[in-house]
N, CA, C and O atoms as a CHARMM CRD file, in Angstrom:
* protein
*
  356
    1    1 UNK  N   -168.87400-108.09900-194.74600 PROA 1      0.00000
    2    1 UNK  CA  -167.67500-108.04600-193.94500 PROA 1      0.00000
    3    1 UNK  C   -167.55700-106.64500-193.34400 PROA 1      0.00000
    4    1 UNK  O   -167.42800-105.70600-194.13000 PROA 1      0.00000
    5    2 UNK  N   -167.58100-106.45900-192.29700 PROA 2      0.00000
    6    2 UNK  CA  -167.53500-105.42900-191.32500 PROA 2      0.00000
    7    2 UNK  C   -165.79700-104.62700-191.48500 PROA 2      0.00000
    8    2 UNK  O   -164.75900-105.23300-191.75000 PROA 2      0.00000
    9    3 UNK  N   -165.91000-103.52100-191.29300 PROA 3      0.00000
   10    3 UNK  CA  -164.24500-102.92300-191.74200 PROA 3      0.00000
   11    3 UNK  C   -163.36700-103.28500-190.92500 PROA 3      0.00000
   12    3 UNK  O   -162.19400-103.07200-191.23100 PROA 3      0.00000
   13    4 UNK  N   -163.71700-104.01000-189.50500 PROA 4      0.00000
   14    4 UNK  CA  -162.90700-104.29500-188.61000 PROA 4      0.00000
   15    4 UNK  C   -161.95100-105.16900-188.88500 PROA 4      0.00000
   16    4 UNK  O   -160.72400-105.15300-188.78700 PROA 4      0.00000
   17    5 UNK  N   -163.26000-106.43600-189.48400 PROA 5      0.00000
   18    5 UNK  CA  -162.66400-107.59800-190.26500 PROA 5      0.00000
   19    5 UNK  C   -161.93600-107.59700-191.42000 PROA 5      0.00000
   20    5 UNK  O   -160.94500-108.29200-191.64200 PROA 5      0.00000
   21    6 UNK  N   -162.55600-106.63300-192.30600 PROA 6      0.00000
   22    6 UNK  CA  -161.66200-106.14700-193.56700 PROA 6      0.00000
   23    6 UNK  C   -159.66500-105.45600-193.15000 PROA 6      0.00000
   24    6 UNK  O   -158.66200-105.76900-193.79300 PROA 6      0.00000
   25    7 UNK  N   -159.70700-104.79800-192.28900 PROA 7      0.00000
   26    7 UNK  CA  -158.56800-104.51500-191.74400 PROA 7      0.00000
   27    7 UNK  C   -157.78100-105.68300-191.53500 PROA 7      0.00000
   28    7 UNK  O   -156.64700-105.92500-191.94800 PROA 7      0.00000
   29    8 UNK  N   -158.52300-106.35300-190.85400 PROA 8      0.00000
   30    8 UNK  CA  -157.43900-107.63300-189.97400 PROA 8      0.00000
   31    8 UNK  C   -156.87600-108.29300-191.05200 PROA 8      0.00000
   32    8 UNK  O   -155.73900-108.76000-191.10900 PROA 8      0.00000
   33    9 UNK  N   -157.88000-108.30700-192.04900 PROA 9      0.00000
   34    9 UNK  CA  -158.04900-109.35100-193.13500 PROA 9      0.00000
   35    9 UNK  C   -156.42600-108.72500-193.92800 PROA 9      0.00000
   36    9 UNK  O   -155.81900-109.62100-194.51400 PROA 9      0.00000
   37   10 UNK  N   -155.85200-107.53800-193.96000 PROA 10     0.00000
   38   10 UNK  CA  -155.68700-107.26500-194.83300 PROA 10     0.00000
   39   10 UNK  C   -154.14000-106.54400-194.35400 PROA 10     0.00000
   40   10 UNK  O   -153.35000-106.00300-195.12800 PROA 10     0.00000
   41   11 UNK  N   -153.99400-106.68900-193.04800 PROA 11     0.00000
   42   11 UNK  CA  -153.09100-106.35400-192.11100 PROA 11     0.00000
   43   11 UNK  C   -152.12100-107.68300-192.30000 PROA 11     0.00000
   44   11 UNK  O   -150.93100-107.72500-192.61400 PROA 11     0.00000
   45   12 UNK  N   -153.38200-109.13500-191.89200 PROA 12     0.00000
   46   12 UNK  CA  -152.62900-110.34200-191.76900 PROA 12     0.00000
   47   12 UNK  C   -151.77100-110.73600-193.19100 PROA 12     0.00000
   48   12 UNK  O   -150.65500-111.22600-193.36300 PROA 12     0.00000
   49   13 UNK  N   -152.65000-110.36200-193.95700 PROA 13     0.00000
   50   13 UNK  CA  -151.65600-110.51000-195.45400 PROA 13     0.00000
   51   13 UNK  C   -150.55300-109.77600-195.30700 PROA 13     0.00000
   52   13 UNK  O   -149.46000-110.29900-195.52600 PROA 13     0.00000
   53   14 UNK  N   -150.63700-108.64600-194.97300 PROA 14     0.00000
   54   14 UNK  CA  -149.75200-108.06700-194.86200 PROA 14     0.00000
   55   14 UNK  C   -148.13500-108.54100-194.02900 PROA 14     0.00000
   56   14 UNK  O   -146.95400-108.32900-194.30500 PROA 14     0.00000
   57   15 UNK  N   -148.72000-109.13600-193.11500 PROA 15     0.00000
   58   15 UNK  CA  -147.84400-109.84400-191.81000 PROA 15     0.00000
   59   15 UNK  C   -147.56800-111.00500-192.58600 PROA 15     0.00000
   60   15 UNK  O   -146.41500-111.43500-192.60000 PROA 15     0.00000
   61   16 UNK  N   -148.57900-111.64400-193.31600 PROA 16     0.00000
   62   16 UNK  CA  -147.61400-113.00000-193.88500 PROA 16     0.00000
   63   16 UNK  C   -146.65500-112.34000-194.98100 PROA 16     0.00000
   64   16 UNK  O   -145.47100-112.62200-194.79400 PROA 16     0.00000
   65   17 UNK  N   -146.84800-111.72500-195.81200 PROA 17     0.00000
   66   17 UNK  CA  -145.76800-111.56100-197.10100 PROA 17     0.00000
   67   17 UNK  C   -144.65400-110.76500-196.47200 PROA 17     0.00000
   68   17 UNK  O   -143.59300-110.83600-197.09200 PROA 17     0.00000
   69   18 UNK  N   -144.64800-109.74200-194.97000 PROA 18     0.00000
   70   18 UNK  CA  -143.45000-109.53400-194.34000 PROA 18     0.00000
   71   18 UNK  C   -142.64000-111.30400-194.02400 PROA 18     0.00000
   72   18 UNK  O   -141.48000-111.59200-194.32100 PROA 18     0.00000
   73   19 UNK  N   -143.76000-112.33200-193.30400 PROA 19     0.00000
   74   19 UNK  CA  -143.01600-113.46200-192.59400 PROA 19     0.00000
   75   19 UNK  C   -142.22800-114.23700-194.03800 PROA 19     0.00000
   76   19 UNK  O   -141.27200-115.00100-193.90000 PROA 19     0.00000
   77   20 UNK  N   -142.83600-113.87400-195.42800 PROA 20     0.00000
   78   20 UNK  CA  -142.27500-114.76900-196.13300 PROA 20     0.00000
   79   20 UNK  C   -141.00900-114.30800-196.44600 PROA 20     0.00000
   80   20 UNK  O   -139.90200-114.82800-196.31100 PROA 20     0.00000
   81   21 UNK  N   -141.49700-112.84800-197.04900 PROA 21     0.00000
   82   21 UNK  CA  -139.64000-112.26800-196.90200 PROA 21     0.00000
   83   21 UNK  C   -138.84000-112.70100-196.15700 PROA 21     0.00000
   84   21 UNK  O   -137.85500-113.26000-196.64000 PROA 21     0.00000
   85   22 UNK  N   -139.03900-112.55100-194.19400 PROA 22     0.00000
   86   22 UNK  CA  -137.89600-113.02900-193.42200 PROA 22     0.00000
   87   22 UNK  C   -137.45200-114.30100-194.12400 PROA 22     0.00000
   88   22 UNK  O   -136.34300-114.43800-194.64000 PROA 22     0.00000
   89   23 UNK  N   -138.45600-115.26200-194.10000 PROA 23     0.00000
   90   23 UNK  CA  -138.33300-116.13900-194.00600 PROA 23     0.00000
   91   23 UNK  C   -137.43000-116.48000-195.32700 PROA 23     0.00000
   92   23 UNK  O   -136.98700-117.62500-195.41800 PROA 23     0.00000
   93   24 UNK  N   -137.11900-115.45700-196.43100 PROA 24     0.00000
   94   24 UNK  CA  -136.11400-115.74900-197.34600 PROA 24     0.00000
   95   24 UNK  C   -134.80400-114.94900-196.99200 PROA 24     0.00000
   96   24 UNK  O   -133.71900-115.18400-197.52500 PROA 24     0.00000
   97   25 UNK  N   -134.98600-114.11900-196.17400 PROA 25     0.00000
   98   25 UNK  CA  -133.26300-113.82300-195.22600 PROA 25     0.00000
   99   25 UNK  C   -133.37000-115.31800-194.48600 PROA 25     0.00000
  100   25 UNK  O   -132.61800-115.94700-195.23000 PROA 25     0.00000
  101   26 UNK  N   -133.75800-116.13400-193.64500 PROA 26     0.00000
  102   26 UNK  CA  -133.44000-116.86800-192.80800 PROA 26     0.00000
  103   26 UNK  C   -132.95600-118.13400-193.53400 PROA 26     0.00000
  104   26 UNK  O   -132.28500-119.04200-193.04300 PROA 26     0.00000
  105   27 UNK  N   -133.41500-118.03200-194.79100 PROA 27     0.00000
  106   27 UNK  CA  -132.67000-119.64300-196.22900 PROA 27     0.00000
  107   27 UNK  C   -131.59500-118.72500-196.68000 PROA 27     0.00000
  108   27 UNK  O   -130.68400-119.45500-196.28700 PROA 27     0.00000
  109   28 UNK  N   -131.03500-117.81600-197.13700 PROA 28     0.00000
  110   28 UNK  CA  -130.34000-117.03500-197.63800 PROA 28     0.00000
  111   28 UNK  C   -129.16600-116.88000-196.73600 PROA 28     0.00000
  112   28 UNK  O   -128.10000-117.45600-196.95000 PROA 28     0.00000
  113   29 UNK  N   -129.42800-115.91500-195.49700 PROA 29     0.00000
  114   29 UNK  CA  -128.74600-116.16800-194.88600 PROA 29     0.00000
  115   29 UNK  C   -127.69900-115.05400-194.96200 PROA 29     0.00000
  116   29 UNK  O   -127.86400-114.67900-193.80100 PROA 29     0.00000
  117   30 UNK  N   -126.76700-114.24800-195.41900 PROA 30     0.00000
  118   30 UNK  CA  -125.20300-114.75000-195.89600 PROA 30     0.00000
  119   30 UNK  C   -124.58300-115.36400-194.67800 PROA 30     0.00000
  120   30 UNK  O   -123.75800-116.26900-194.80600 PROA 30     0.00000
  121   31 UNK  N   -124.98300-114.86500-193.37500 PROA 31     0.00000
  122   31 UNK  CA  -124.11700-115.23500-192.02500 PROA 31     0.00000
  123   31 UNK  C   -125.14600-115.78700-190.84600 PROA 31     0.00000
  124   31 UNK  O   -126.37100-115.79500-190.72500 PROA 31     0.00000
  125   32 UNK  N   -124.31500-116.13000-190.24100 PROA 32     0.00000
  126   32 UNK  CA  -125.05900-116.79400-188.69500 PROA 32     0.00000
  127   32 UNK  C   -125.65200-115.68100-188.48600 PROA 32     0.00000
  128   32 UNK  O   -126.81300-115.66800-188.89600 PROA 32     0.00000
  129   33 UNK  N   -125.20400-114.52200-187.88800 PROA 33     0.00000
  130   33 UNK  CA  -125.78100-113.70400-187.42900 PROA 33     0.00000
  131   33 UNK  C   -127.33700-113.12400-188.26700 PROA 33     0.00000
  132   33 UNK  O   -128.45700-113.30400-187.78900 PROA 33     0.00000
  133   34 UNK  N   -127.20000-112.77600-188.91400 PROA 34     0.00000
  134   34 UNK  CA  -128.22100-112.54200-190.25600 PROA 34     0.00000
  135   34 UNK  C   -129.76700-113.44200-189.82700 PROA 34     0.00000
  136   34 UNK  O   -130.87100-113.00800-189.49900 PROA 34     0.00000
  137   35 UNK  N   -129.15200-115.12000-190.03700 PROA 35     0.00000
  138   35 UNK  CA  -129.78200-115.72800-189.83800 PROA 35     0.00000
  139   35 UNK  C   -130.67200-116.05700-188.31000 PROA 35     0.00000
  140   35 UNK  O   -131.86500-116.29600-188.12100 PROA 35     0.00000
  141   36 UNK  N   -129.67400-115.96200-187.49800 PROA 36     0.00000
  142   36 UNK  CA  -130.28800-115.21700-185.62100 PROA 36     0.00000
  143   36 UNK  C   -131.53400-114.45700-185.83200 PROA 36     0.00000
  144   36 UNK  O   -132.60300-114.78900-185.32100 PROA 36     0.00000
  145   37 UNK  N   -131.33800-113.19300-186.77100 PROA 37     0.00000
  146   37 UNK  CA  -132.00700-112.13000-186.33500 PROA 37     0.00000
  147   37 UNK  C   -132.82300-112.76900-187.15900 PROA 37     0.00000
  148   37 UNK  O   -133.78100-112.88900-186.39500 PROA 37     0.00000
  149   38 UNK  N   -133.25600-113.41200-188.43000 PROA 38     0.00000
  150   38 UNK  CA  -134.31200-113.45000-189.10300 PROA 38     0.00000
  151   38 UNK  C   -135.00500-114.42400-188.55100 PROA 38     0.00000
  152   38 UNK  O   -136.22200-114.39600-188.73500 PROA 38     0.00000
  153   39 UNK  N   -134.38400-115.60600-187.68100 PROA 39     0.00000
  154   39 UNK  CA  -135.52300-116.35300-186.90300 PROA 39     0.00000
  155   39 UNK  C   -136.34400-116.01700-185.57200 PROA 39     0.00000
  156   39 UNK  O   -137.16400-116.80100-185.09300 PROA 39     0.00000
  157   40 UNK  N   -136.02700-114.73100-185.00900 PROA 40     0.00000
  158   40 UNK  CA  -136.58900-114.26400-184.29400 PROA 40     0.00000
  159   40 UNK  C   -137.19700-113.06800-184.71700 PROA 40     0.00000
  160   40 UNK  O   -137.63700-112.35400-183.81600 PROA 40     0.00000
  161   41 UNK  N   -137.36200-112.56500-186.22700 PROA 41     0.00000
  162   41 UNK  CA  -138.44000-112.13700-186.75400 PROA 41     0.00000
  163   41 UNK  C   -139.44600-113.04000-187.14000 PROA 41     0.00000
  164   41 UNK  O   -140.57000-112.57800-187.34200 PROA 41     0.00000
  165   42 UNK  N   -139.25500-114.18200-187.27200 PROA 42     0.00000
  166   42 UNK  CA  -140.13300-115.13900-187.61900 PROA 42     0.00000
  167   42 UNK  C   -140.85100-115.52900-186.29000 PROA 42     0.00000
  168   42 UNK  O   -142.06500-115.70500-186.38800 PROA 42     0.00000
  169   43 UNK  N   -140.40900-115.65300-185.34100 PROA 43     0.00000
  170   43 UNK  CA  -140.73600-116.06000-184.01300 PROA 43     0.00000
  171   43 UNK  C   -141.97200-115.14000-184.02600 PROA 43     0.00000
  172   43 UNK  O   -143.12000-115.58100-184.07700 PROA 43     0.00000
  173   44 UNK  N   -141.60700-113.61000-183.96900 PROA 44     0.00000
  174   44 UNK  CA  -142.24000-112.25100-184.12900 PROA 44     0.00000
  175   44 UNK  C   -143.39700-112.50200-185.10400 PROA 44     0.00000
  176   44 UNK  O   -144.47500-112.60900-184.51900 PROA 44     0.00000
  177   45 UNK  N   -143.43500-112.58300-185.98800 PROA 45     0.00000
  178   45 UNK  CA  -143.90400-112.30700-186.71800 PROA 45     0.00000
  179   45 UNK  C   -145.44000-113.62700-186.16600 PROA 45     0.00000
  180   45 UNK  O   -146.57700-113.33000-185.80000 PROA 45     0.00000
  181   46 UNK  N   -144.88000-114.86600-186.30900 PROA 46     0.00000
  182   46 UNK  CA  -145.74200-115.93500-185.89000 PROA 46     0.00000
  183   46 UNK  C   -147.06300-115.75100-184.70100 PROA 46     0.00000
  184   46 UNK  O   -148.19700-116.23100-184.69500 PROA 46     0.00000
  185   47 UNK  N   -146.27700-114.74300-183.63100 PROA 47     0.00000
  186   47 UNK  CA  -147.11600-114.34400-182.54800 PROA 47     0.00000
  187   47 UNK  C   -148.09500-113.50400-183.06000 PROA 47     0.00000
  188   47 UNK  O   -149.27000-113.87000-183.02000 PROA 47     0.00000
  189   48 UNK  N   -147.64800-111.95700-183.74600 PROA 48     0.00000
  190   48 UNK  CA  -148.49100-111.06100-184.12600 PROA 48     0.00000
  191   48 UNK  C   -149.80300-112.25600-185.13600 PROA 48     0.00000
  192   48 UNK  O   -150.98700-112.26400-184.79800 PROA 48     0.00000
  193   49 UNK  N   -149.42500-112.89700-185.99400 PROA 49     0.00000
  194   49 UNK  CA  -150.20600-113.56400-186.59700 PROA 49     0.00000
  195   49 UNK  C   -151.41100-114.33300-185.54700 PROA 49     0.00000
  196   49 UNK  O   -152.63200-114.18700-185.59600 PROA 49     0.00000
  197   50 UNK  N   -150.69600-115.08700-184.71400 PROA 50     0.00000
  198   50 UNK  CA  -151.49500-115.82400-184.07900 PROA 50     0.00000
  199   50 UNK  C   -152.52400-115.06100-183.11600 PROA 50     0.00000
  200   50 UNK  O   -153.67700-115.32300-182.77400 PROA 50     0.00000
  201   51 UNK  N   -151.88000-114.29300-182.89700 PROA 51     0.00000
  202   51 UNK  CA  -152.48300-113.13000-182.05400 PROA 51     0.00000
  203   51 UNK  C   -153.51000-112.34500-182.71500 PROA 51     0.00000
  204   51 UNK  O   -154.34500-111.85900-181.95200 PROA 51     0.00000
  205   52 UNK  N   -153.63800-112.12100-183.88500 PROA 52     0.00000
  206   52 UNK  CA  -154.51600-111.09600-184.84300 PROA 52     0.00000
  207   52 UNK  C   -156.00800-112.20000-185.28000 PROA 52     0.00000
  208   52 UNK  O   -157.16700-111.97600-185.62700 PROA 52     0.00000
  209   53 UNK  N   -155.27300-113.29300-185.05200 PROA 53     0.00000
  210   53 UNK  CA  -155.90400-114.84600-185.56700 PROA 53     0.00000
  211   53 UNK  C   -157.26000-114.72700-184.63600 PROA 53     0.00000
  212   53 UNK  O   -158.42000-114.75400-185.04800 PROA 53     0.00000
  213   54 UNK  N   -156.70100-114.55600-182.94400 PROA 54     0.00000
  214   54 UNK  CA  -157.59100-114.85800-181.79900 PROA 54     0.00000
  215   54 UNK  C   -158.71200-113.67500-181.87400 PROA 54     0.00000
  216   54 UNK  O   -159.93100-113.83000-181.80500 PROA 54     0.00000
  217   55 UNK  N   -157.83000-112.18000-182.06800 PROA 55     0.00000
  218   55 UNK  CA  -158.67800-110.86300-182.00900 PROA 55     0.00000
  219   55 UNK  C   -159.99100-111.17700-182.98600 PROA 55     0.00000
  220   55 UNK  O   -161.13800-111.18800-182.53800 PROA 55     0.00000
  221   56 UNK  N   -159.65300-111.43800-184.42900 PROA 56     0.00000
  222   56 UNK  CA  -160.45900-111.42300-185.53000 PROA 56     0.00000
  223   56 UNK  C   -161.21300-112.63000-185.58500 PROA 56     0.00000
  224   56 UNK  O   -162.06900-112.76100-186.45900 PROA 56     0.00000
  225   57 UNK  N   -160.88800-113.94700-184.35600 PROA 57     0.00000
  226   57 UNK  CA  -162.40700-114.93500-184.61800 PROA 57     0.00000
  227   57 UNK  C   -162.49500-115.34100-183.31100 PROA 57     0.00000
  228   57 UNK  O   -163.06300-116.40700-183.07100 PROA 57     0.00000
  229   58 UNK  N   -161.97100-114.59200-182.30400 PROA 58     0.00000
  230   58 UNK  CA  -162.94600-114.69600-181.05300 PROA 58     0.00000
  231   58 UNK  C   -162.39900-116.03100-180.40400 PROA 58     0.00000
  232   58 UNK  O   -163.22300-116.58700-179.67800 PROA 58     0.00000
  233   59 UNK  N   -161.03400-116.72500-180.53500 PROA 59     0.00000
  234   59 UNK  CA  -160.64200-117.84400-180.15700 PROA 59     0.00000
  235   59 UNK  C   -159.53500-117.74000-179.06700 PROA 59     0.00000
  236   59 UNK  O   -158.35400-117.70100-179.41000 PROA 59     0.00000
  237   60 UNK  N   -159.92500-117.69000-177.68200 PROA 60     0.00000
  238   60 UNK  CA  -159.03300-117.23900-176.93600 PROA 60     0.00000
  239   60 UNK  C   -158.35800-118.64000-176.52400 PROA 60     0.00000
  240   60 UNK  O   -157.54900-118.40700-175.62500 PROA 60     0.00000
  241   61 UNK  N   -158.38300-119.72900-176.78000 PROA 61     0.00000
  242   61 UNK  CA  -157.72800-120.80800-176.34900 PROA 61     0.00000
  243   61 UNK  C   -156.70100-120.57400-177.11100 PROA 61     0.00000
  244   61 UNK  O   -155.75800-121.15200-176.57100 PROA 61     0.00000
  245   62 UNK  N   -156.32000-120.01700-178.12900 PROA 62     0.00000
  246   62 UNK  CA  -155.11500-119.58700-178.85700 PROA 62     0.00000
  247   62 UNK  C   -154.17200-118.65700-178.33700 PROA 62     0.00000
  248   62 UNK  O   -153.02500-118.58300-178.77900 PROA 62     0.00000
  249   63 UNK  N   -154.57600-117.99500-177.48300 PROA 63     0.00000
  250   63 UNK  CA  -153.47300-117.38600-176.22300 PROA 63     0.00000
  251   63 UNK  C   -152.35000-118.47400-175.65400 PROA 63     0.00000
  252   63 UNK  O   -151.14100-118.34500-175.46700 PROA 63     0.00000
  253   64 UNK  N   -153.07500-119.38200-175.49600 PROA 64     0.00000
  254   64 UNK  CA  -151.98700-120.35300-174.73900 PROA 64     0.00000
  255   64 UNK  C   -150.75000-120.50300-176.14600 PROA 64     0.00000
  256   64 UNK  O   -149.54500-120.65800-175.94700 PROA 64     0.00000
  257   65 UNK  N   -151.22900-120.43500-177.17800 PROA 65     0.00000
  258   65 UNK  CA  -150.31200-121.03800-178.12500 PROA 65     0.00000
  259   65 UNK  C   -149.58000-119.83300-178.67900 PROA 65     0.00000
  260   65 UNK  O   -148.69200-119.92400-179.52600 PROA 65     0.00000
  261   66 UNK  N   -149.97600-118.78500-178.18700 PROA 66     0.00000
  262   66 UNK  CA  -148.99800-117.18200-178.81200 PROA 66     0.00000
  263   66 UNK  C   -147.89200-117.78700-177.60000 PROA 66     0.00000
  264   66 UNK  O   -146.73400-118.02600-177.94000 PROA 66     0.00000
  265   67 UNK  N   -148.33600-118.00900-176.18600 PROA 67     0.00000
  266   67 UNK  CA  -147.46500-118.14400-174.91100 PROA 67     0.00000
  267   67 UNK  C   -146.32400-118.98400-175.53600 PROA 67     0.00000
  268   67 UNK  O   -145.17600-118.54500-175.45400 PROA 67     0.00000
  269   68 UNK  N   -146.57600-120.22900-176.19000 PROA 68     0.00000
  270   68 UNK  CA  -145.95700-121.31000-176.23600 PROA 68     0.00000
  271   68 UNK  C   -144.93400-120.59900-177.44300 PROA 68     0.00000
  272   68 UNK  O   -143.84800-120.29800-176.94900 PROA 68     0.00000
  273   69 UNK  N   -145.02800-120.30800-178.72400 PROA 69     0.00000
  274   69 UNK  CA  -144.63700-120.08500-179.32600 PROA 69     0.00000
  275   69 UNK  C   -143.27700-118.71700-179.42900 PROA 69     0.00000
  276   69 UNK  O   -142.33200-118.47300-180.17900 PROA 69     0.00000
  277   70 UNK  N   -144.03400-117.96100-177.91500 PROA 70     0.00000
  278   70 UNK  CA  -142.81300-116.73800-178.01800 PROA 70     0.00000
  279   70 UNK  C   -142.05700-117.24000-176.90500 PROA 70     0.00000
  280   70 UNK  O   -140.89400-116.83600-176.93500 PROA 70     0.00000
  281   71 UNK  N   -142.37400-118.10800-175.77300 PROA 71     0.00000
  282   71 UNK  CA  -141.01300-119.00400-175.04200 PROA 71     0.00000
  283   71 UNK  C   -140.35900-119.74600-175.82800 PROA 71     0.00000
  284   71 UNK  O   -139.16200-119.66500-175.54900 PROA 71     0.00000
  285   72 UNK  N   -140.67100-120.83900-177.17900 PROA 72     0.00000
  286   72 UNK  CA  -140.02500-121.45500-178.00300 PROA 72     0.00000
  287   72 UNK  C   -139.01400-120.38100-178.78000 PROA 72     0.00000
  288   72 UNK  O   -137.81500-120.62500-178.91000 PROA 72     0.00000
  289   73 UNK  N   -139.56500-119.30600-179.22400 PROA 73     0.00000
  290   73 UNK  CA  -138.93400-118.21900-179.84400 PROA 73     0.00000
  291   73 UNK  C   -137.50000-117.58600-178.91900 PROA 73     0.00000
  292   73 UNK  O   -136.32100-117.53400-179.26900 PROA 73     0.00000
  293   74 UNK  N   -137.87700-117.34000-178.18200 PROA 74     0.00000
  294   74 UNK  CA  -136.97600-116.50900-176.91000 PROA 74     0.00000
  295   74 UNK  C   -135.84700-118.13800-176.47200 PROA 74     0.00000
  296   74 UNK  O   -134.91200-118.02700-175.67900 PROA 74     0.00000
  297   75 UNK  N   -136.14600-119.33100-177.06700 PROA 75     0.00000
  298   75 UNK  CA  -135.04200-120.43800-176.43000 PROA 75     0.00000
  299   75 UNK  C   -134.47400-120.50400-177.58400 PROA 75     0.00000
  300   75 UNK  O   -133.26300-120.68500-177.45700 PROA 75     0.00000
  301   76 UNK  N   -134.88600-120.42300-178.86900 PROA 76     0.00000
  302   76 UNK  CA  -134.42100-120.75800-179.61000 PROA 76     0.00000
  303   76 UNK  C   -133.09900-119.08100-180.33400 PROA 76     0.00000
  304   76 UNK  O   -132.03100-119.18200-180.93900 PROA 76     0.00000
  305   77 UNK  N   -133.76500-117.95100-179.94200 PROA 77     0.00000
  306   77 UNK  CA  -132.81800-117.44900-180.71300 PROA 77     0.00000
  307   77 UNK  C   -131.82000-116.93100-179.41100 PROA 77     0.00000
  308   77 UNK  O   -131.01400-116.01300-179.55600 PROA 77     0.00000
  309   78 UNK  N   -131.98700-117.59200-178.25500 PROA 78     0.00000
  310   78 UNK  CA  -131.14400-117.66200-177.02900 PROA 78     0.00000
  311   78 UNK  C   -129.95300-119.12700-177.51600 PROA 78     0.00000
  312   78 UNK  O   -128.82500-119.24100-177.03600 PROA 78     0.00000
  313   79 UNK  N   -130.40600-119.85000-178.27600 PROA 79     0.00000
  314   79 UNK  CA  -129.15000-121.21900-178.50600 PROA 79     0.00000
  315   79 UNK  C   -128.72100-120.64100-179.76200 PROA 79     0.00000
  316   79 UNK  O   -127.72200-121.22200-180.18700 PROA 79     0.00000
  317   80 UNK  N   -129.06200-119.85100-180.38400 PROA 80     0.00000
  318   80 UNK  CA  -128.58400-119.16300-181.26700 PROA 80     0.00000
  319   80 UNK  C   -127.29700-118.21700-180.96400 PROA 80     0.00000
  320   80 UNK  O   -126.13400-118.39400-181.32700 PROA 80     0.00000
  321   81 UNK  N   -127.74900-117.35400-180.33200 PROA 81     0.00000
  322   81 UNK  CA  -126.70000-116.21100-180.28400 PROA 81     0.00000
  323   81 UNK  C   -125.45300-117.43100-179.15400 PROA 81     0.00000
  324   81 UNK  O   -124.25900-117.66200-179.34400 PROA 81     0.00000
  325   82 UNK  N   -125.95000-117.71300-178.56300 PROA 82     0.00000
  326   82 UNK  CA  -125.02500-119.07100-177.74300 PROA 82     0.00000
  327   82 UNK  C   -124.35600-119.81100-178.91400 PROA 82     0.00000
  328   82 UNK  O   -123.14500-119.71700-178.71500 PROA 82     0.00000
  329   83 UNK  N   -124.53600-120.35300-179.80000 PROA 83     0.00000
  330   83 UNK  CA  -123.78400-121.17000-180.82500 PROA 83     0.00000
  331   83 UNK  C   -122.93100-119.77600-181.50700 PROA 83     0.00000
  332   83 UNK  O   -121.72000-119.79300-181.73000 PROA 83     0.00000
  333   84 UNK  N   -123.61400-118.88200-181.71400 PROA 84     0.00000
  334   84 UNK  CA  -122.35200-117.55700-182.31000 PROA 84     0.00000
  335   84 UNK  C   -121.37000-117.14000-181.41100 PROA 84     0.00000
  336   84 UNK  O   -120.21200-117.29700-181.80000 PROA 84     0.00000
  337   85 UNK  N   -121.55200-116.60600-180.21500 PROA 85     0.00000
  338   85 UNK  CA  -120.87700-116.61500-179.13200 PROA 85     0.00000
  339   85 UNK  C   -119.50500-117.60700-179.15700 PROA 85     0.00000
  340   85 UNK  O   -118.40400-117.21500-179.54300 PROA 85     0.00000
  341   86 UNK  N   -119.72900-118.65100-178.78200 PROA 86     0.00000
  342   86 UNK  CA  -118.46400-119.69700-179.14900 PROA 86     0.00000
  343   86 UNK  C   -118.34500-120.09300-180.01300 PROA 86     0.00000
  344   86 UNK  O   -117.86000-121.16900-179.66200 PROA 86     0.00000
  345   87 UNK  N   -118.39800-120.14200-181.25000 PROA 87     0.00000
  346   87 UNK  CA  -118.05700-120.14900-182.72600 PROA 87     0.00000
  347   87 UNK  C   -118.52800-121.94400-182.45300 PROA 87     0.00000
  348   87 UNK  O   -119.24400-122.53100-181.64100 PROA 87     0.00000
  349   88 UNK  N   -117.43800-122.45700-183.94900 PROA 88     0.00000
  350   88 UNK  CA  -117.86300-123.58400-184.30700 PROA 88     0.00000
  351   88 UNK  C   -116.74800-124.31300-183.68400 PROA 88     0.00000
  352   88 UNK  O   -115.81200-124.47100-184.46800 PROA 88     0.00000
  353   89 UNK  N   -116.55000-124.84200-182.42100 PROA 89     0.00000
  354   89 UNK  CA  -115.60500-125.81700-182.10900 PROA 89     0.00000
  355   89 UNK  C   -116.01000-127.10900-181.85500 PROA 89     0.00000
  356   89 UNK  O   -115.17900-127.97400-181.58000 PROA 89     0.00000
């Protein structure tokens, strides 16, 4: 294993046990808001992954799916701050 690969290798762990944390603010929660920001670290976090995914095995058809995933990201914590905005009526 080449150190390049050893890095990525070891970066991406790194990036998942950050995504799992969020991902226990985003069940936790205490507030809407809280929860906003931790799904668009997850959004975040998903890209850098997918993205480190393509660098380290040479799979550029996976670009299209970083694309897809940070417009899904950017709508979703856009109906977010929109549902906080006007509360719960």
């Amino acid at each position: 294993m080449s150190p390049f690969q050893l890095t990525m290798t070891i970066l991406m762990a790194l990036l998942s046990l950050s995504l799992a944390v969020t991902f226990w603010r985003l069940v936790r929660g205490p507030s809407i808001p809280d929860r906003a920001v931790a799904f668009d670290m997850i959004m975040t976090h998903l890209v850098g992954l997918i993205a480190m995914f393509v660098v380290q095995f040479r799979q550029p058809i996976l670009i299209d799916a970083v694309i897809v995933v940070s417009v899904l990201g950017f709508l979703g914590t856009v109906a977010l701050a929109r549902y906080i905005e006007e509360g719960r009526n």
